[in-house]
C-alpha positions in Angstrom: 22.2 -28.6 -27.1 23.4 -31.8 -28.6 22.0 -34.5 -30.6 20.2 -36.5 -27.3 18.1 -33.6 -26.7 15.1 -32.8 -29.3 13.6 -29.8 -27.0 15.3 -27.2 -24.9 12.8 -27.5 -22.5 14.0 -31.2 -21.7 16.2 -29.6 -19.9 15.1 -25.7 -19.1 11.8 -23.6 -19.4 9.9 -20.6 -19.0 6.4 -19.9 -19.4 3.9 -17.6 -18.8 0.3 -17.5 -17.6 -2.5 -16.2 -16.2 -4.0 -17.8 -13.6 -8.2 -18.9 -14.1 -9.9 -19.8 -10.7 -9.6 -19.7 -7.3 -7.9 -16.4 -5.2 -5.3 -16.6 -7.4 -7.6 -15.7 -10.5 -6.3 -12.9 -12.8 -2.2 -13.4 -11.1 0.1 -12.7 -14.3 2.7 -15.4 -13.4 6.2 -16.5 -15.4 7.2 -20.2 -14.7 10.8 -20.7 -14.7 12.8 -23.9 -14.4 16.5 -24.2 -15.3 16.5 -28.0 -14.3 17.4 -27.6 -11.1 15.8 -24.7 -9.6 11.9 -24.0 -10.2 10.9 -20.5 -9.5 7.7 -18.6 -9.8 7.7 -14.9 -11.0 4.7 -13.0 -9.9 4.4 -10.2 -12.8 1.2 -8.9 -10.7 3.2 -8.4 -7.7 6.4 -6.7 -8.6 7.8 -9.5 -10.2 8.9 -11.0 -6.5 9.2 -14.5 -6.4 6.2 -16.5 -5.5 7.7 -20.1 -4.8 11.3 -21.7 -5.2 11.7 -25.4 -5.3 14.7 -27.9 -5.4 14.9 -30.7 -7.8 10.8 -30.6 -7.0 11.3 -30.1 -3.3 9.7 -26.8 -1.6 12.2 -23.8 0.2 9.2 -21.3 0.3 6.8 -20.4 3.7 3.3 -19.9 1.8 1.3 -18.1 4.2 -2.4 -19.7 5.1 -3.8 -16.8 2.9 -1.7 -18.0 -0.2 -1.5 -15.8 -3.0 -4.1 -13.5 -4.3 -4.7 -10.4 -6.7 -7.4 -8.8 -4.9 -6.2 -6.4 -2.1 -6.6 -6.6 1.8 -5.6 -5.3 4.9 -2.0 -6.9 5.4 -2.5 -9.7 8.1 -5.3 -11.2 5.7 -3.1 -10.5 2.4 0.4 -11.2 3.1 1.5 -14.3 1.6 5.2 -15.2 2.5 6.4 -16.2 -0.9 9.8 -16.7 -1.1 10.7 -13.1 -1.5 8.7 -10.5 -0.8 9.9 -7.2 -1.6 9.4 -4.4 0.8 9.4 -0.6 0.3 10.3 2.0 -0.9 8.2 4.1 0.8 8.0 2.4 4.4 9.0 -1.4 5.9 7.8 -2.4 9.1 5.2 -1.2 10.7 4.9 2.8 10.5 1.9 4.7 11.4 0.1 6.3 8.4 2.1 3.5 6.1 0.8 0.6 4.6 2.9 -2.4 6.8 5.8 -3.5 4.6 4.9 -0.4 1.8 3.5 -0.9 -1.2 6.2 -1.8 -3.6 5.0 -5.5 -3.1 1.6 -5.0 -4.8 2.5 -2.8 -7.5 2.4 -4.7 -10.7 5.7 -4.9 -13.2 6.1 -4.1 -17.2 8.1 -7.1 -18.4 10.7 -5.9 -20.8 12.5 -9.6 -21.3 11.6 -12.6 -20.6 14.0 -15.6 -22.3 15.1 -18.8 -21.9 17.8 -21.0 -24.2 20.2 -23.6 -22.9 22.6 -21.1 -21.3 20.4 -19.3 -18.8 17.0 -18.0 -18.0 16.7 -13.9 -18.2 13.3 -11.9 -16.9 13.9 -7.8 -17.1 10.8 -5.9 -15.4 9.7 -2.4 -14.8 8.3 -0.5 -12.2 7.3 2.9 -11.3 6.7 4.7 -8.3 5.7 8.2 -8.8 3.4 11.2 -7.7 1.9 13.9 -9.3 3.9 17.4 -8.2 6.3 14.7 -6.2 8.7 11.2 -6.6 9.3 9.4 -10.0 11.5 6.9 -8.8 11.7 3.6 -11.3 12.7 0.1 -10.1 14.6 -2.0 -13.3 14.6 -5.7 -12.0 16.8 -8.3 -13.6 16.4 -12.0 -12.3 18.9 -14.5 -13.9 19.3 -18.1 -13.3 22.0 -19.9 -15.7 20.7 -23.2 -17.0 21.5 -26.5 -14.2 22.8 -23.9 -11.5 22.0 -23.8 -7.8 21.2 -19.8 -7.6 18.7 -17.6 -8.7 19.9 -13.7 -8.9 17.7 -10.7 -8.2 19.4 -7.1 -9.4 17.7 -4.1 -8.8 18.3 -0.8 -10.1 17.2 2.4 -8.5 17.3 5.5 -10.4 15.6 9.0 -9.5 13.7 10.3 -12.3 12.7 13.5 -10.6 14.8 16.8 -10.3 14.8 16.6 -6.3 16.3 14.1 -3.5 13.9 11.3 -2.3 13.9 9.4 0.3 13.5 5.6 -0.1 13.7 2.2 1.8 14.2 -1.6 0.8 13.6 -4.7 2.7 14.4 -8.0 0.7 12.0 -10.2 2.7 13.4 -14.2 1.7 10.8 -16.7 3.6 11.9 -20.3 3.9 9.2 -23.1 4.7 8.9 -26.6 5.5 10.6 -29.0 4.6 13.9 -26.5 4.5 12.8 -25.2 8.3 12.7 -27.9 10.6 13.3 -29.1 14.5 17.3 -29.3 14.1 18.0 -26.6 11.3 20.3 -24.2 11.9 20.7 -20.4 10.7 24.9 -20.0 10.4 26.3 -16.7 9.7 29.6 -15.4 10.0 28.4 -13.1 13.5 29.9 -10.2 14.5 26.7 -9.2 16.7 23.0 -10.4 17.1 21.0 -7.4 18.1 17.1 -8.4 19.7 14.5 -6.6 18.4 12.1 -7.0 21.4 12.7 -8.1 25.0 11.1 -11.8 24.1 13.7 -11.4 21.1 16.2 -10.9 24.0 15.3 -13.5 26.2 15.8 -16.0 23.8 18.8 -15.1 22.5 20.8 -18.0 23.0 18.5 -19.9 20.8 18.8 -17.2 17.8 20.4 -19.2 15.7 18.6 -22.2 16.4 15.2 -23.8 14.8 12.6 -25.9 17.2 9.3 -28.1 16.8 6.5 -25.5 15.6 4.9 -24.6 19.1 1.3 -23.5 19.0 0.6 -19.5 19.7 4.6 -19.1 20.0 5.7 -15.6 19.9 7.8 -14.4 17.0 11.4 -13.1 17.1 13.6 -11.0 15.4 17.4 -9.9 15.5 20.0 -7.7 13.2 22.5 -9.2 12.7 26.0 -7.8 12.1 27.9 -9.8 9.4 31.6 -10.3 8.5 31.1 -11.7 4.9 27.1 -10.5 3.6 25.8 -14.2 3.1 23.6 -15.5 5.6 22.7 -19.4 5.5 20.5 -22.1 6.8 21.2 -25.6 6.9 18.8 -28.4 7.2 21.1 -32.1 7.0 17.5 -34.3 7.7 17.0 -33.1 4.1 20.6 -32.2 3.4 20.2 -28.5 2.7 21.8 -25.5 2.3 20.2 -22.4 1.8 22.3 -19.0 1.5 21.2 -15.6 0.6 24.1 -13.6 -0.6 23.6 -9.4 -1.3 25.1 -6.5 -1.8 26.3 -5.1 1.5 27.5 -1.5 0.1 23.7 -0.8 -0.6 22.1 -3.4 2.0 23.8 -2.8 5.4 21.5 -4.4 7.6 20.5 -7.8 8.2 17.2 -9.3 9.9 16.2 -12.8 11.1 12.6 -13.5 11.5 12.0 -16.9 13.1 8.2 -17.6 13.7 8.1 -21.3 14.9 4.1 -21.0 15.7 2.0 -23.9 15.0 0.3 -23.1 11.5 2.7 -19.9 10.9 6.3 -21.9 10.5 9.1 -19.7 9.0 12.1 -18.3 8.9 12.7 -14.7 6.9 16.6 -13.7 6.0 16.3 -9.7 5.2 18.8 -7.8 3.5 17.7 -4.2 4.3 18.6 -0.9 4.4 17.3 0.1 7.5 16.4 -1.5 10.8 12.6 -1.1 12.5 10.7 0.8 14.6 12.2 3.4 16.4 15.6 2.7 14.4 13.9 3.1 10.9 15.8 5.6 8.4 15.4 6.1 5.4 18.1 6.1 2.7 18.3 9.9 0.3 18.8 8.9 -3.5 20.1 11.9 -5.5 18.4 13.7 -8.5 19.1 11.4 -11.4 21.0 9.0 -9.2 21.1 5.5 -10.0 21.8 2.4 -7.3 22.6 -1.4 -7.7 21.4 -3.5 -4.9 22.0 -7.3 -5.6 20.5 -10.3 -3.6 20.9 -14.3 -4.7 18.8 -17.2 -3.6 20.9 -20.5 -3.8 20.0 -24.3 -2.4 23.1 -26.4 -2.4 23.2 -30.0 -1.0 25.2 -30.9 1.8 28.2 -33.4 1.5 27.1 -36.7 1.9 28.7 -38.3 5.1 
């Protein structure tokens, strides 16, 4: 810092909280804003990120349920956010499996949480283990250097236990209005689009494309098929790009969600490991194995014309 600056957090923060009233009551949340980039840490909730904003301006879909502590059947519970972690032990919808699995609601040990005028650093913990079965532990490192567009999310597998166990990850990024809009664009570097469903298929020539929200409209969803793993969308009414970048050795599979219904507006870029329904695998990790799987959130703005 230099002499025209009397507090770091002039320019960058963090801060933590619990929050007091409402359905958010009893979330453990850490605030972090580099100066740029605003983003919400939910320490309740895996330490996913609740809410990412632009100089002020929102990227997130927030669900009509918002964000809660209290537990629910999935449709009443899920809150978007602007990633939503999903796994290990199931994404989708799987018979016998909670929809999405329940990484997501599994509450974190924060090991590190610091700010100074370089970057912002928040290490977590999480364990997913059984009695007589899995021990399988989650080390999350979210980095954001101080004034930068990006926000990185680095997760590290490792296989406690003395067998091979099967796992699954779904990096669930939902973008909202104002980023989503009638005229936004999703722009990827496509070697194929894949449908999901046969309403998925019949609209297929509008995959990449983003409407008016329609009232009741049907969701869609395709893999996509990637030369370089960054997928993108660009809003110029606002002047917006939003790219998710990851690690392609340990995230092979890409999904688009588009929901343009009235009331249910968003668009979800998914860096997975497997795809759904009857293509869903799961992925083996090796006694004491350890794997690096790497996702960044960035907003930049477009060049002025």
């Amino acid at each position: 810092m230099d002499g025209k600056i009397s507090n770091l957090a002039q320019v960058a923060s963090l801060r933590r909280y619990t929050v007091t009233s409402g359905k958010e009551q009893g979330l453990d949340i850490i605030d972090c804003d580099n100066g740029k980039l605003r983003f919400l840490l939910n320490v309740s909730k895996a330490c996913d990120v609740m809410q990412l904003y632009d100089k002020g301006q929102n990227m997130s879909f927030i669900s009509k349920n918002g964000f809660m502590k209290r537990e629910l059947p999935f449709a009443k519970r899920f809150e978007g956010g602007m990633l939503y972690t999903c796994g290990l032990d199931s994404v989708g919808e799987r018979e016998g499996f909670e929809e999405h699995g329940s990484l997501h609601n599994t509450p974190v040990q924060i090991l590190r949480a610091e700010c100074d005028d370089t970057q912002i650093v928040v290490e977590s913990l999480l364990s997913d283990t059984e009695v007589f079965g899995k021990n399988l532990v989650l080390r999350r490192t979210i980095t954001s250097r101080t004034g930068s567009d990006s926000v990185s999310v680095i997760d590290r597998l490792t296989n406690c236990g003395y067998r091979d166990e099967n796992y699954c990850l779904l990096y669930h990024v939902n973008l909202g209005y104002p980023l989503i809009d009638d005229g936004a664009r999703i722009v990827a570097e496509t070697l194929s689009c894949q449908p999901r469903t046969q309403w998925a298929e019949k609209n297929i020539d509008t995959a990449f494309e983003l409407s008016e929200a329609v009232p009741e409209m049907e969701e869609t969803c395709y893999y996509l098929t990637v030369k370089k793993p960054e997928v993108s969308l660009v809003n110029e009414k606002i002047g917006k790009k939003f790219t998710v970048s990851y690690s392609a050795d340990t995230l092979p599979n890409f999904l688009v969600w588009k929901s343009l219904a009235s009331g249910d507006y968003a668009v979800g870029l998914e860096p997975c490991t497997t795809k759904l329904d009857h293509l869903f695998e799961y992925s083996t990790l090796k006694a004491g194995e350890t794997l690096e799987f790497r996702v960044e959130l960035s907003v930049k703005d477009l060049p002025s014309r």
